[in-house]
N, C-alpha and C positions, 0 to 999 in steps of 0.2 A: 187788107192793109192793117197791119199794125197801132195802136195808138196808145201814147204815151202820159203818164198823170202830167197836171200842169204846173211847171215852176214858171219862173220869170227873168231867165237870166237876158239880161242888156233889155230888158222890157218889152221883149216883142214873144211871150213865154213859150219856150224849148221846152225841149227835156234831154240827159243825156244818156240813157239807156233805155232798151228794149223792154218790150213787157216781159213778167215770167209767169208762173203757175194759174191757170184761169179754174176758177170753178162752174162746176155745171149751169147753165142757165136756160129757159126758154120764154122768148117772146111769145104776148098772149094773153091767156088769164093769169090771174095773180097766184103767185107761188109764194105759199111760206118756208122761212129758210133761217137757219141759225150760222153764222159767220162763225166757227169755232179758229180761233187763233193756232190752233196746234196744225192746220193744215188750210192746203191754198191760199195762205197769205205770204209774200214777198216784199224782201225790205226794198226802198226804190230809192237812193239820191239825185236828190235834185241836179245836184251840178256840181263836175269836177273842182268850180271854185270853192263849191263851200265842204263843211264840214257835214260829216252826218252823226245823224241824234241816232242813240241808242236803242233798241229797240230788245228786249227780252221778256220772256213766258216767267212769271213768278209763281208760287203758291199763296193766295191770302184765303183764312176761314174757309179750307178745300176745294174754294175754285184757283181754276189758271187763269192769271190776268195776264194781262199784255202791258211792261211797266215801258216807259217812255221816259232817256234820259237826254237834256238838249243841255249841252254846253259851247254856247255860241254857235250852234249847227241848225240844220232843216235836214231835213227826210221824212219820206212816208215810208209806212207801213200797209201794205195793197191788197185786195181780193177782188181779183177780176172774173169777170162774168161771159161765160161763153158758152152760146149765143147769149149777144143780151138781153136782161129779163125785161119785163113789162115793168110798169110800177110799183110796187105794192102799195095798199091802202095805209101803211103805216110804217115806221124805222122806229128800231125804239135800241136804245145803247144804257150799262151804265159808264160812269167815270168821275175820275175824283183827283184832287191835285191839292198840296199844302199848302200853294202860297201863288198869289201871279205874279208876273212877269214886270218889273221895275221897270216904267217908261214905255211898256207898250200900248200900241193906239193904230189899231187896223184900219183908221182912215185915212193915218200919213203912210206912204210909200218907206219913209225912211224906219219907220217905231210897226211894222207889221209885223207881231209875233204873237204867239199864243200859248197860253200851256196846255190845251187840252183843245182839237178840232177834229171833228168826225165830217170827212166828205164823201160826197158824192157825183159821180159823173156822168154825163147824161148824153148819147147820139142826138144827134139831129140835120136839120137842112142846112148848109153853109149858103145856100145860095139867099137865103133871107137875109142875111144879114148886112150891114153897110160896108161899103166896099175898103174901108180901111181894116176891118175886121178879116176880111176877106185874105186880104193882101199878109196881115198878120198869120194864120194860120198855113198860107203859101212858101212865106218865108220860111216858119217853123220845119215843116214837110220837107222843105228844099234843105235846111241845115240836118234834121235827124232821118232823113226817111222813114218818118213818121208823121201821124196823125195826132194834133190835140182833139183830146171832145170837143164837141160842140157846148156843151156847158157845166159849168162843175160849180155847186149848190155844198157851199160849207158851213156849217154849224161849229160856232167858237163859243168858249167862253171869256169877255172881254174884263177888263179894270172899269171904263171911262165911260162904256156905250150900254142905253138900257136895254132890258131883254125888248126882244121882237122887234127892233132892228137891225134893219138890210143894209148892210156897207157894201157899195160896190169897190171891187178890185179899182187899184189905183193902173192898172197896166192893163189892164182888156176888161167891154162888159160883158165878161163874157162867164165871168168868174165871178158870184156872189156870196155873203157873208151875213150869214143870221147869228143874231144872238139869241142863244138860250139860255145862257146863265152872263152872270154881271156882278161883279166886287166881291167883297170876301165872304158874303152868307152862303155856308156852305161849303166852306174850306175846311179839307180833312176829314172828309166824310165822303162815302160813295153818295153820288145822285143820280138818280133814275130818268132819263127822257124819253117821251115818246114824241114822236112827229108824226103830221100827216103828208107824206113827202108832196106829194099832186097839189097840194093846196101851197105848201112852201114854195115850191118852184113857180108856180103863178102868181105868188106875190113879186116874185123877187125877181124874174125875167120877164111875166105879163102875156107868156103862152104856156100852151100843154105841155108837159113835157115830153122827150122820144124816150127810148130803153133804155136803160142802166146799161150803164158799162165797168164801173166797179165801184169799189166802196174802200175806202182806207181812213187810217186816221195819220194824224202829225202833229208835235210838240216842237214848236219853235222857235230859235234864240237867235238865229244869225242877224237879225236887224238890230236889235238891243245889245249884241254880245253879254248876255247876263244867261240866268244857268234858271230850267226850270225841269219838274219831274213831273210825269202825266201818266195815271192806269186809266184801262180801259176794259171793261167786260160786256157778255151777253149783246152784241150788236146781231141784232134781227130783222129781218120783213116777216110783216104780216098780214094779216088777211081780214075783211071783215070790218066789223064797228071797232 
């Protein structure tokens, strides 16, 4: 079966298209891997209501970025995993943006936008979860014939909220919201992140996590209607300390 990155349209979150290009992957021990943007990645809109953000391969200081334009839109950017891989001991990205997002605030439903978010989605057991959750993800399946993950672990950078907190999604918790970066230090300049993904997800869901199911990023304005620009380089799993 199929499954689809997660939006949120009428709040019970869909998706309206099919996966595309998957990259190699295997469940098990930890595989190192570089996410190179010039292949297996796929651009994904969220939904026929909105608009989609731009997504192009730029040249900066002779690497290829991957620049991200949002004007009043959502879309990901995707690299799916197949078979799903294990976890790696770490994700590490860089990304840079001029300016955030006027009035954004990932804890209201209405002001959830970002200029720069690196995700991650993750299998696991539906039957754990509470039955409203349940009934959510049956819906989904019944509208696309398709599967949402079982959890998708997003790394934003916000305006209002300090690093190292966890916003849960306003529409399922099923979908959580780490901050790594926070206000303008560091605006206009590439920044470097690493994570420890295994530990991030048990902060933020409170179990282990299951296999990666892919990794994408997204730049987005459609809750704000305001206009934001987002690169992004070198997104990796790695191995080790």
């Amino acid at each position: 079966m199929k499954r689809c990155t997660p939006t949120f349209l009428a709040g019970i979150g869909v998706c309206c298209l099919a996966l595309g290009a998957t990259l190699p992957g295997v469940a098990g021990a930890c595989q190192a891997r570089d996410f190179s943007f010039d292949k297996g990645w796929v651009h994904e809109p969220l939904s026929k209501l909105k608009r989609d953000t731009r997504y192009s391969l730029v040249q900066e200081d002779g690497h290829t970025v991957l620049r991200a334009v949002a004007d009043r839109s959502a879309s990901a950017y995707v690299a799916h995993i197949q078979p799903p891989a294990s976890v790696p001991t770490s994700l590490s990205w860089r990304w840079k943006t001029d300016a955030l997002v006027p009035g954004a605030d990932n804890r209201e439903r209405s002001k959830e936008d970002a200029p720069l978010r690196v995700m991650v989605a993750f299998d696991g057991d539906l039957s754990t979860l509470p039955e409203a959750e349940r009934r959510r993800f049956q819906v989904a399946k019944s509208l696309t014939g398709q599967e949402l993950p079982f959890a998708t672990l997003m790394y934003i950078w916000s305006d209002l909220v300090p690093p190292e907190t966890i916003i849960a999604s306003t529409h399922t918790s099923q979908v959580k919201m780490l901050v790594v970066a926070s206000g303008a230090a560091g605006l206009g300049s590439w920044q470097s992140v690493r994570r420890n993904l295994a530990q991030d997800y048990k902060r933020a869901f409170g179990a282990e996590p299951g296999p990666v199911l892919n990794v994408a990023v997204m730049t987005d304005t459609d809750n704000t209607g305001e206009k934001a620009v987002g690169e992004y380089a070198d997104i990796r799993f790695q191995c080790g300390g």
